[in-house]
N, C-alpha and C positions, 0 to 999 in steps of 0.2 A: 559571544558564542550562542551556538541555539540549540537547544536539548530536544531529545525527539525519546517517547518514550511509547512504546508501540502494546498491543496486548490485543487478545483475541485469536491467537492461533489452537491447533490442536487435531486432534487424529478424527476425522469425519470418513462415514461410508459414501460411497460412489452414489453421485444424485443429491446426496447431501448441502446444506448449507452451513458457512461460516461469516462471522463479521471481526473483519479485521480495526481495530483503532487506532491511531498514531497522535501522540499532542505534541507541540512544541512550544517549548518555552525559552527566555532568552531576549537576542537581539534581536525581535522579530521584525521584518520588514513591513512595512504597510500594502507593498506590494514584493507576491511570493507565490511561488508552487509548490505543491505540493503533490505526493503520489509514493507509487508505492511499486515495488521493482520486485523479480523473484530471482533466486539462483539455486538451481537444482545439480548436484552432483555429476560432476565432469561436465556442467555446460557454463557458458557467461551467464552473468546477472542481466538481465535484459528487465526494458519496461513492460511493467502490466498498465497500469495507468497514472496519467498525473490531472492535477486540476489544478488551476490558479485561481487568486482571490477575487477574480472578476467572475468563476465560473466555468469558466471555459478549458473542457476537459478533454483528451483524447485518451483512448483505450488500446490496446495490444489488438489483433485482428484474431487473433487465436481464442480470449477471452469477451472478446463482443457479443452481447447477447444476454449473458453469464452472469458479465462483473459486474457492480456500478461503482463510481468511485463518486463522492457527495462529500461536502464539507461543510464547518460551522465555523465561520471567520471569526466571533466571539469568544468563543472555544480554544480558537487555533488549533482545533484538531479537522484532522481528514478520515474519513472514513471507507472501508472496502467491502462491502456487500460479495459475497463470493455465493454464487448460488449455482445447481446442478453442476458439482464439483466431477472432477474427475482422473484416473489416478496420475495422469501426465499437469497434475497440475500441483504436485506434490515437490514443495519444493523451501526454501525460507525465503520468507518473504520482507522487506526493507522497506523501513520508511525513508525517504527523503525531503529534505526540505533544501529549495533553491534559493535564493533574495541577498540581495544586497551585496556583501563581500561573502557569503558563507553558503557552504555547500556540504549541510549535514547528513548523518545517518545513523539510522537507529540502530539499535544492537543484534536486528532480524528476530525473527518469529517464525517456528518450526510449522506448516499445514501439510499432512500426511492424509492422501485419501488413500482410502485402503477396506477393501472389508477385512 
């Protein structure tokens, strides 16, 4: 299996910045993606972004600009830079990890902007 243990959320003002983290540990693949999903209240969990361990990341079109999603293959964590937040972006946010036979997720992390 592969554990995903996320951290960095929390209540930020409008404009504001957060960094989100996610590690995974386990069966890791050697090749794998990674990324991080949101799901706000009465809507689906949709992607914000993912990266794989080649690098090569795509972002949600709503959050481009914003976000940046970067990783540390050593680490096996991924990382989510959230910057000039805004309140439609208030939502829990999930880590995922794709590779091999497994297709985990984290336990979510609450990011509420809000003044």
């Amino acid at each position: 299996q592969v554990q995903l243990v996320e951290s960095g959320g929390g209540l930020v003002q409008p404009g504001g910045s957060l960094r989100l983290s996610c590690a995974a540990s386990g069966s890791i693949s050697s090749i794998h993606a990674m990324g991080w999903y949101r799901q706000a209240p009465g809507k689906q969990r949709e992607l914000v972004a993912r990266i794989t361990t080649h690098g090569m990341a795509n972002t949600a079109d709503s959050v481009k600009g914003r976000f940046t999603i970067s990783r540390d293959n050593a680490k096996n964590t991924v990382y989510l830079q959230m910057n000039s937040l805004k309140p439609e972006d208030t939502a829990v946010y999930y880590c995922n990890y794709r590779g091999g036979t497994y297709d985990s997720w984290g336990q979510g992390t609450q990011v509420t902007v809000s003044s």
